[in-house]
N, C-alpha and C positions, 0 to 999 in steps of 0.2 A: 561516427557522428562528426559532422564537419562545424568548426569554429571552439573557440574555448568559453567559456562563461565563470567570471571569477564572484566569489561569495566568502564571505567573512562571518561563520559561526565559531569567535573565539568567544570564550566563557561562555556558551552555552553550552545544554543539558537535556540530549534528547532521546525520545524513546523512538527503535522501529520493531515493529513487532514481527515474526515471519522474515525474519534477520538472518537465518543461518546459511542462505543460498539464494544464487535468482536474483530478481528485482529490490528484494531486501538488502539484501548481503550490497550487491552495489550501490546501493543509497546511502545503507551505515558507513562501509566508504568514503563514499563521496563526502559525507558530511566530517568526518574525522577528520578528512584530507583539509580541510578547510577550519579546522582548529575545532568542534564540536566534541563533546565529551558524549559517546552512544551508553545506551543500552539495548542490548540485544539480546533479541527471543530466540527460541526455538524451542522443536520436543526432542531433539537427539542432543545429547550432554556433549559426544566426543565430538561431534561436529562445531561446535558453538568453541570447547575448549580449543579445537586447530585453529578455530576462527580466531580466537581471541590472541592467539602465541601471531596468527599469520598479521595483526593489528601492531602487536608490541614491536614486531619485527620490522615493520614500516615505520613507526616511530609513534603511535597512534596510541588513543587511549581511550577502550571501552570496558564495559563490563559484560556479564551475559546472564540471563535468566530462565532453565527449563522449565518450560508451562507448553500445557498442548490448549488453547483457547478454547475449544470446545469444550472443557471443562470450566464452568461461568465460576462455581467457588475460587479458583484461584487466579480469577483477575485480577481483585482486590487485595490479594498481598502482592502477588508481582509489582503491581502499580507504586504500593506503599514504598516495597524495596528500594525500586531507583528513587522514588522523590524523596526518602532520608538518606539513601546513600548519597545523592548531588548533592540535594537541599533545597531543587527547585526544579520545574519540569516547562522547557522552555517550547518543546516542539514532539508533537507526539504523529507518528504514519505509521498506520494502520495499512501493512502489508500480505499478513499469513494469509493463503484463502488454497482453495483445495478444489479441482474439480472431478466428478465421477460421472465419464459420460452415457447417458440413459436414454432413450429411446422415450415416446410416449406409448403408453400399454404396456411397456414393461419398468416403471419408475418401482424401486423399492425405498421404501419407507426410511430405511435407514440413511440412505445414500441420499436421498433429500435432505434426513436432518441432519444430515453429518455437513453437507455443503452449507447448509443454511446457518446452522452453530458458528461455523470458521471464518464465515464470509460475511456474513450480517449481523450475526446475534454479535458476535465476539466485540466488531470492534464499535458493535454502539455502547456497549458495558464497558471498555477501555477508554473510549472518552468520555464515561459517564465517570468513571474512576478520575480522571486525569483533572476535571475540571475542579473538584476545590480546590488541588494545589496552584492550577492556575486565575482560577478567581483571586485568589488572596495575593498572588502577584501583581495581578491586574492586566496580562498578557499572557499569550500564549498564539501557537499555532499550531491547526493539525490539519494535516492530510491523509484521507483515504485513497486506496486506489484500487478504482474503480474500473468500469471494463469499456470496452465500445460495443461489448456484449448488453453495458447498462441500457442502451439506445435500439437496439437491433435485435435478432432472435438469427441463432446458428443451431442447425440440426445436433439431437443431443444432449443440448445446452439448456434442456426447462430448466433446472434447481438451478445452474448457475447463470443463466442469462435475470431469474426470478431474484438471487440474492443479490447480485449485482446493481439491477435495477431500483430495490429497496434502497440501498445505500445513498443513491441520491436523494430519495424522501428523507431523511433521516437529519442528512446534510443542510438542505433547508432549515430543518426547523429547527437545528443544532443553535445554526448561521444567526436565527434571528432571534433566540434567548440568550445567546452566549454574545453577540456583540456590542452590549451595551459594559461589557463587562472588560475588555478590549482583547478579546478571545477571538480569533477567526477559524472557520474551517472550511476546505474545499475539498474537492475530489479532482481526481483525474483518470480520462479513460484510455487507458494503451490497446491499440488494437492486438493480433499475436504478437506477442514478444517471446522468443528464442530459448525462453526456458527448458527445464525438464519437463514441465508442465505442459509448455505449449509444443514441444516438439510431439508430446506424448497422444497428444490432443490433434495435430495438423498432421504430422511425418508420415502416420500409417496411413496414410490416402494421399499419392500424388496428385491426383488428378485433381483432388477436391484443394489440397495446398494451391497449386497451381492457379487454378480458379481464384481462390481467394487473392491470391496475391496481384492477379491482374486487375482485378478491383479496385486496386490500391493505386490511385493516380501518381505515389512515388513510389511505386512498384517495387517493395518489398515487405515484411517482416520488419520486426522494430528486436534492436538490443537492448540488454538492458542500460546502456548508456543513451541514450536515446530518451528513457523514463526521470533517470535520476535528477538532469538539471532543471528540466521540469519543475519537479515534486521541491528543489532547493529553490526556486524561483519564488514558491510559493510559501514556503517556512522563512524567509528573508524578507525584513524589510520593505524591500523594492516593491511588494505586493501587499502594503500594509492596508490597502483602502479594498482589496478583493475578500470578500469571504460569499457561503452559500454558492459558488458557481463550481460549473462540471468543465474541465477542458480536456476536451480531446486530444489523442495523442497518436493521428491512425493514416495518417498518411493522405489525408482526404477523401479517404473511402465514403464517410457520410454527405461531402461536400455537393453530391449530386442527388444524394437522394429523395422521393418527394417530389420531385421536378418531372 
């Protein structure tokens, strides 16, 4: 990533969910780094515990929470936890999401709802959670993140180009109950980013990596640095009058399309 962007989340309290690696993990990060008090999700224990020792050891200060989202019963105490552990929940990103790639004619049942559970059910029930701690503030912000899958369709990709997609409806109509309240929420869409996920998803096919990446009028793949100051642009301040919009994060790939 070229250039620095500085942000000031001291005494804030925020939640990323899909925290334990990836795009999460950099963001919880990011935001600690900038004086932010996380909580952080995940479904594996010992990964979240190294996470958390590898937090302390930086100087940083979070906490962590095992929950696998697809399980909607335990939203609602996750949620509770951090907001009596802080005592307020200043900013909530909605990270975890899962993809299982499937062909059309051979889609199974499961593998749809399993993507659809993690990537759309989830985090509409975590800001449904989130909002009366932040209603009674009288503020708050959150971000989803979203795909450039949400805009576009890639071979494979039904369940998750489809729960992707959702996530901007959702967003909308979040944007326009919750703003009078002085709640905002946006989404953003990263084209591939360098994950476990995306290399899992791109690496097995050069030819088709290749292609995609020529696409990309800044011809490459996004890190996950590249997402996080984004995703802090819009939990900050500086974006207090933004809420309901989608921005892209993809190199320009969509910049032509249509045309």
């Amino acid at each position: 990533m070229n250039g620095t962007v500085s942000f000031d989340f001291s005494e804030t309290c925020m939640i990323v969910t899909g925290s334990s690696k990836g795009i999460g993990k950099d963001i919880a990060f990011q935001l600690m780094a900038k004086g932010a008090r996380v909580g952080i999700t995940g479904r594996d224990t010992d990964a979240l515990r190294l996470l958390q020792e590898e937090a302390a050891s930086n100087g940083y200060r979070c906490d962590t929470y095992t929950v696998d989202l697809a399980q909607v019963e335990s939203i609602g105490p996750m949620v509770k936890y951090f907001a009596e552990l802080f005592g307020r929940i200043d900013g909530l990103v909605n990270c975890a999401g899962v993809n299982i790639l499937e062909p059309m004619g051979s889609l199974s049942a499961s593998a749809v709802k399993r993507v659809m559970d993690v990537n759309l059910i989830a985090p509409m029930l975590v800001t449904n959670a989130v909002v009366p701690y932040m209603k009674e503030q009288g503020c708050g912000s959150i971000v989803d993140i979203a795909s450039l899958s949400s805009v576009t369709a890639f071979d494979r990709h039904s369940a998750y180009c489809a729960s992707k997609e959702g996530l901007l409806g959702y967003v909308k109509v979040a944007a326009m109950e919750l703003g009078p309240y002085g709640i905002r929420i946006n989404a953003v869409g990263p084209t591939v980013v360098l994950t476990e996920m995306g290399k899992a998803a791109w690496d097995s096919d050069p030819v088709k990596r290749k292609r995609m990446e020529s696409s990309i009028p800044l011809g490459r793949f996004l890190e996950c640095d590249d997402v996080s100051p984004v995703v802090m642009f819009l939990l900050s301040g500086a974006a207090s009058m933004i809420t309901g919009e989608f921005l892209l994060i993809d190199g320009g790939y969509m910049a032509g399309k249509g045309i």
